[in-house]
C-alpha positions in Angstrom: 3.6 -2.5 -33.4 2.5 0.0 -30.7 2.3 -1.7 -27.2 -1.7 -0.8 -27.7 -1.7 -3.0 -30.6 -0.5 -6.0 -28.9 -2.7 -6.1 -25.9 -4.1 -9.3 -26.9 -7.5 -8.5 -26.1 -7.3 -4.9 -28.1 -9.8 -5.4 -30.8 -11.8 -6.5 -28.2 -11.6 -3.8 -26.0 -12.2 -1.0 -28.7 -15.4 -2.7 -29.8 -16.6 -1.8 -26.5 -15.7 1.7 -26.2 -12.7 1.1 -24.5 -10.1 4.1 -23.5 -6.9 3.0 -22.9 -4.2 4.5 -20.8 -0.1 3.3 -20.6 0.5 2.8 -16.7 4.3 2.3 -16.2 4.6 1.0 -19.6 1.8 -1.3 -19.7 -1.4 -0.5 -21.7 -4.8 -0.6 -19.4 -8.5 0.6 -20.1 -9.0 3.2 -18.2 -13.3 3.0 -18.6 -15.4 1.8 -21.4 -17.1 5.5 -21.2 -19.3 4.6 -18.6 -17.4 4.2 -14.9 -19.9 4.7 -12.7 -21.6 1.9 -14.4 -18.9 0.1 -14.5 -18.3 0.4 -10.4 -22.3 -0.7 -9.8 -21.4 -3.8 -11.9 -17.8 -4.9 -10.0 -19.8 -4.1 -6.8 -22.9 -5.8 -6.8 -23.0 -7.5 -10.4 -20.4 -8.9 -12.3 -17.7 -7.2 -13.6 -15.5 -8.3 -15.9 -11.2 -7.2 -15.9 -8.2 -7.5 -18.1 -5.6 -8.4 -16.1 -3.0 -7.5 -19.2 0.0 -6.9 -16.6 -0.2 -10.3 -15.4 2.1 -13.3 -16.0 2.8 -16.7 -15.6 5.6 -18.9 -14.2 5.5 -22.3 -14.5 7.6 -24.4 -11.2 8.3 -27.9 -12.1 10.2 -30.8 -11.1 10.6 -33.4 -7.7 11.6 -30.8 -5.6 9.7 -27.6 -6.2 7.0 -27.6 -3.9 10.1 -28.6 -1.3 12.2 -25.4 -3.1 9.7 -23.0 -3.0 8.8 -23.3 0.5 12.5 -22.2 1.8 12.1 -19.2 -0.7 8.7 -17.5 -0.2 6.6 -16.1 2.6 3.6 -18.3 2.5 3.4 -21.9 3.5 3.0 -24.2 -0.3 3.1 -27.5 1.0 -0.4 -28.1 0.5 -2.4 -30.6 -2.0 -3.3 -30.0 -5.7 -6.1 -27.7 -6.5 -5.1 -25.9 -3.2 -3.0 -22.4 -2.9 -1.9 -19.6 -1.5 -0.7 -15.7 -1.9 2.5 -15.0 -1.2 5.8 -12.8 -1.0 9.2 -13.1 -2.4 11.1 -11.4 -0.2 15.2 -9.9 -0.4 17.4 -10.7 1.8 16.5 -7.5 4.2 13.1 -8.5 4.1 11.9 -5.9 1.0 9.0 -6.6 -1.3 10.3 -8.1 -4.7 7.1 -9.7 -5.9 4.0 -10.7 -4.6 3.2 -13.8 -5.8 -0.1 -15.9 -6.4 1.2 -19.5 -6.1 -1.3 -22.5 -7.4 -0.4 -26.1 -6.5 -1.0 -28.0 -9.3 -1.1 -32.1 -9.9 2.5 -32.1 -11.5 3.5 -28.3 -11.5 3.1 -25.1 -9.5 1.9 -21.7 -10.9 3.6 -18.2 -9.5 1.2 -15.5 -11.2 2.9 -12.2 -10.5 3.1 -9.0 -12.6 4.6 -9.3 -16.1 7.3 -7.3 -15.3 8.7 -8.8 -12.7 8.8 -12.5 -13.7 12.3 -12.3 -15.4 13.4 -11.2 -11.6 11.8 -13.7 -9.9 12.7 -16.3 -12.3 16.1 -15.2 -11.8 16.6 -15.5 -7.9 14.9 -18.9 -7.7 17.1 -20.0 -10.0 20.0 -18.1 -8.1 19.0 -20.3 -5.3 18.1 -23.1 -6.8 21.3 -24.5 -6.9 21.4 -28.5 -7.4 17.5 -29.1 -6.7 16.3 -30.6 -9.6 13.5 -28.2 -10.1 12.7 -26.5 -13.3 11.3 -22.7 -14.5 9.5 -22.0 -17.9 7.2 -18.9 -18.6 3.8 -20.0 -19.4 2.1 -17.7 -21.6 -1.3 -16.7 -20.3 -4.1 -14.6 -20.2 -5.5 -13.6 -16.9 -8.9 -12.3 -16.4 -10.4 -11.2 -13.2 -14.3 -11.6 -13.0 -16.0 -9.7 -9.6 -19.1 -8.7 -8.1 -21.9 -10.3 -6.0 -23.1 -12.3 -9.4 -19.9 -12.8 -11.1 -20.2 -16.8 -9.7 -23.1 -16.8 -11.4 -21.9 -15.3 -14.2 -19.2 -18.0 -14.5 -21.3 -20.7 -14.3 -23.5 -19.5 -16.6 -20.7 -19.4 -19.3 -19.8 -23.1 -18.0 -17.1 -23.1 -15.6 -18.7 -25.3 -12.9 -18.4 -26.4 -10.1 -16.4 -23.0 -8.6 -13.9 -22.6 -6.1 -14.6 -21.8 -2.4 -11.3 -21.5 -0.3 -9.3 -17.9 -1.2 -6.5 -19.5 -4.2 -8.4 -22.8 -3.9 -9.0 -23.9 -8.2 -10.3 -25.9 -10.9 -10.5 -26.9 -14.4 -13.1 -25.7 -16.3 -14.4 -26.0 -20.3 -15.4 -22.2 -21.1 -16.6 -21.6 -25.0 -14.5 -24.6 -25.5 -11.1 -23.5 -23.7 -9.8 -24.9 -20.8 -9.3 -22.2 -18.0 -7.8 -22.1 -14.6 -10.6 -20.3 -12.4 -9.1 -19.2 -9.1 -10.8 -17.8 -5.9 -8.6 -14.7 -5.4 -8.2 -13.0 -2.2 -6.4 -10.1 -3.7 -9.2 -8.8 -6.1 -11.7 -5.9 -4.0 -14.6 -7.5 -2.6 -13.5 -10.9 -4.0 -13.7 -12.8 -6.8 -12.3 -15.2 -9.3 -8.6 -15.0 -11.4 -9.1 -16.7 -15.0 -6.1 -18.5 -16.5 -6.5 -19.1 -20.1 -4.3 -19.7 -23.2 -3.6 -16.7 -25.4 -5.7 -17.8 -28.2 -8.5 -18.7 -25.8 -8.6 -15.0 -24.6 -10.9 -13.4 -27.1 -13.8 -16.6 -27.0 -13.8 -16.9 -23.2 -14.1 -12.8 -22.3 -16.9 -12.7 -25.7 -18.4 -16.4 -23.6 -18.5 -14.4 -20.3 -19.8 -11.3 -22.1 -22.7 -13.1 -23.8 -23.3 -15.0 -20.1 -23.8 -10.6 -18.6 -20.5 -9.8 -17.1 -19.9 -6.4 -17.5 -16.2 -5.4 -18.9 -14.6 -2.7 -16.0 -11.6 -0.2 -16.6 -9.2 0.4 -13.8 -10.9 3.6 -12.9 -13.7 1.7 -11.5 -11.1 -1.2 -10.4 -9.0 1.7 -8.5 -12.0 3.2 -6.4 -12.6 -0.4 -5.2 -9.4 -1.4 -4.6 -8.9 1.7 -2.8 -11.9 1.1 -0.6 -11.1 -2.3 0.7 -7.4 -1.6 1.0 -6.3 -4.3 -1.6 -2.4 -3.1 -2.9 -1.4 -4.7 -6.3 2.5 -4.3 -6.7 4.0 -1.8 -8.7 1.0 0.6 -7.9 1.0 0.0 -4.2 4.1 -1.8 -3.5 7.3 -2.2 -4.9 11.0 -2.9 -3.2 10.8 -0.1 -1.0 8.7 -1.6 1.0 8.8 -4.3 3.7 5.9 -6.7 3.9 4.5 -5.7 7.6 4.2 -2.0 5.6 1.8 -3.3 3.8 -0.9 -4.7 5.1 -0.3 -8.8 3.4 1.2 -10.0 6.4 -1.6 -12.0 7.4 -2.9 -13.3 4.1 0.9 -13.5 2.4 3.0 -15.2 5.2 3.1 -18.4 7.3 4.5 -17.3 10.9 4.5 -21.4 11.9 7.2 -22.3 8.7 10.4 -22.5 8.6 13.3 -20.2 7.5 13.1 -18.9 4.1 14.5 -15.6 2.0 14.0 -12.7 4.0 12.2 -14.4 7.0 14.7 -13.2 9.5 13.2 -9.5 9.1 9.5 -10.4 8.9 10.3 -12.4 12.1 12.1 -9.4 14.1 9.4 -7.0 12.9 6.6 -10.3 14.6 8.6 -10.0 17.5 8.1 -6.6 18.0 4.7 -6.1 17.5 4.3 -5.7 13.3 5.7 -1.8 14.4 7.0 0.0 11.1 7.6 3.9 10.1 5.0 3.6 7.6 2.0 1.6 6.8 0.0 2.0 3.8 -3.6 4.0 4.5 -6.9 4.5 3.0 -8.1 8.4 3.1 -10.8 10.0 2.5 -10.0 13.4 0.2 -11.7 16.8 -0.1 -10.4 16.8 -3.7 -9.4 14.8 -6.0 -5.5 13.5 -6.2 -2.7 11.9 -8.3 -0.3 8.6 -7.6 2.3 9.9 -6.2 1.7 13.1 -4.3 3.0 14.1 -1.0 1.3 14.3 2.2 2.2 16.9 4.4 1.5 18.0 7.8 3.1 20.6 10.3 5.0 21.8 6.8 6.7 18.3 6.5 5.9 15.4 4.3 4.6 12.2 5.7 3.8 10.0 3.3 2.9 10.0 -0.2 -0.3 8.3 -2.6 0.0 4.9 -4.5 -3.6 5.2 -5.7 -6.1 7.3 -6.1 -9.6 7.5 -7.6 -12.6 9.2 -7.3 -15.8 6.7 -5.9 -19.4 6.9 -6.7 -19.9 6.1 -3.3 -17.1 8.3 -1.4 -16.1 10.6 -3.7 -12.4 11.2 -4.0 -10.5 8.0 -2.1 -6.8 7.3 -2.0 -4.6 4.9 -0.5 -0.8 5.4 0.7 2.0 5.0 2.8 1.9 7.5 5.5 4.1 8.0 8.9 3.4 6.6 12.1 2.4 9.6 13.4 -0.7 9.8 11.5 -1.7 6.2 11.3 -5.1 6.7 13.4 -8.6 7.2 11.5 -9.1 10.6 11.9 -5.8 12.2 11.5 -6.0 14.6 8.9 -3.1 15.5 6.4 -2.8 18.2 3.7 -2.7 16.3 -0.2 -2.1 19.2 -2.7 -3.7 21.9 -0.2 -6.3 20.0 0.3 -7.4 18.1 3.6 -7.6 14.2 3.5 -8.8 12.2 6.3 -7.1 8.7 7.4 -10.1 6.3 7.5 -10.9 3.0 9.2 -13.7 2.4 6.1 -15.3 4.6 4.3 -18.5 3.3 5.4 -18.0 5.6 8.3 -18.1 8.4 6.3 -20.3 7.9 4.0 -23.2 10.6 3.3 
């Protein structure tokens, strides 16, 4: 079976056109043939996302709220139906996951990227010691739903009364399935996270489909990401990076807790003002780019592109980690022979 075939929401997908696309060895829709479309609906509709690369841990036992809070960035002593976003960091203060963590009645929830939940799973329980706390994957399928009307859209389909607080969530009865809907601060423009069963995957997305929500490939997802500056791991961030490079400092850690892995770093780099060598940038292009390619000025890289896509709004858009020598909007750097512009928001350059 080709790793097409068992995207659980393939057939799915391809009854709407879709056009997939393997990014780092996970399948993705790219569009449904229609991306500017697709962008107006995310933006002010509802659009509807696949969140495929997504997983589910599932933290249990007397101690794990107790646990958890000595290992991650983010403070998760807080009440069921609350939560957070948050880091796990090395011991040198580098990026291993980043982390939605959902405070449940007797468990707690890490959603993270698929691929990096055998990791985490292994250095919490590396850690873990004697505390009686206990791990188990939970399969799940995570949907993303965004846009000005995509509360509405929810509620229409049944999931009622919504979340307000970013990671606050509820139990709701969608087509008959119990889902997990989330508030999620990390989705462009906000939004809510879905957490359903496998099997409930296909009648929820066909419930929110018949209630209007629009289904959106990742080139629309990209050129919105891009413009509000919202990095997803393995595309944005990865172990190269320290958290202060990133941007999540404020909505992934809690500066008033107490020691846990990797604080020491996070803490020096506080101390001395958030200052790093890099920092990831949104840029406004002259022509279109690729993940991945260098950025050069005075005939010397300076930082490189996580994503890029090409906006309905903006035209061609990119983010990156560039040097500190060109973090101010308005320094200009050469991608592919082309100028790009460091931006504050695109808003200011907009036509």
């Amino acid at each position: 079976m080709s790793r097409t075939e068992a995207f659980i929401l393939h057939d799915a997908h391809a009854a709407g056109g879709a056009v997939f696309r393997d990014r780092r060895g996970q399948t993705v829709v790219a569009s449904y043939g229609d991306p500017d479309g697709e962008y107006a609906a995310a933006l002010d509709g509802a659009g509807l996302v696949d969140l495929a690369e997504r997983g589910v841990l599932e933290v249990s036992g007397p101690q794990r709220q107790k646990f958890l809070q000595g290992m991650l960035s983010n403070d998760v002593l807080r009440p069921p139906g609350q939560g957070c976003r948050a880091a796990l960091l090395t011991t040198k203060g580098h990026v291993q996951a980043l982390l939605r963590v959902l405070v449940g009645k007797d468990t707690l929830r890490l959603e993270t990227d698929s691929s990096r939940l055998d990791l985490v799973r292994g250095t919490l329980e590396h850690h873990r010691v004697a505390a009686p706390v206990r791990f188990a994957a939970r399969p799940t399928a995570v949907l993303a739903a965004l846009g000005l009307r995509a509360g509405e859209r929810l509620e229409k389909a049944g999931a009622h009364p919504l979340p307000h607080e970013p990671e606050a969530h509820v139990r709701v009865t969608i087509a008959g399935h119990e889902a997990v809907v989330v508030r999620a601060g990390d989705l462009p423009g906000g939004g809510f996270v879905l957490h359903v069963a496998p099997e409930a995957a296909r009648p929820v997305w066909d419930a929110l489909c018949a209630a209007r929500a629009r289904p959106v490939g990742r080139e629309a997802l990209d050129a919105l990401r891009v413009e509000t500056l919202r990095p997803w791991y393995e595309q944005d961030v990865s172990e190269e990076n320290l958290l202060h490079e990133t941007g999540l400092v404020a909505e992934c850690h809690a500066a008033i807790k107490g020691c846990y892995l990797g604080q020491e770093t996070v803490a020096r780099l506080e101390g001395r003002g958030g200052n790093v060598n890099k920092a990831l940038r949104r840029l406004s292009l002259a022509a279109p780019a690729a993940p991945g390619s260098a950025m050069r000025a005075e005939e010397r890289d300076v930082g490189r592109v996580t994503t890029a896509a090409v906006s309905p709004r903006y035209g061609p858009v990119a983010m990156g980690y560039i040097h500190r020598s060109h973090f101010a909007p308005g320094a200009v750097v050469q991608i592919d022979g082309a100028p790009a512009t460091v931006v504050a928001s695109f808003e200011e350059r907009a036509p």
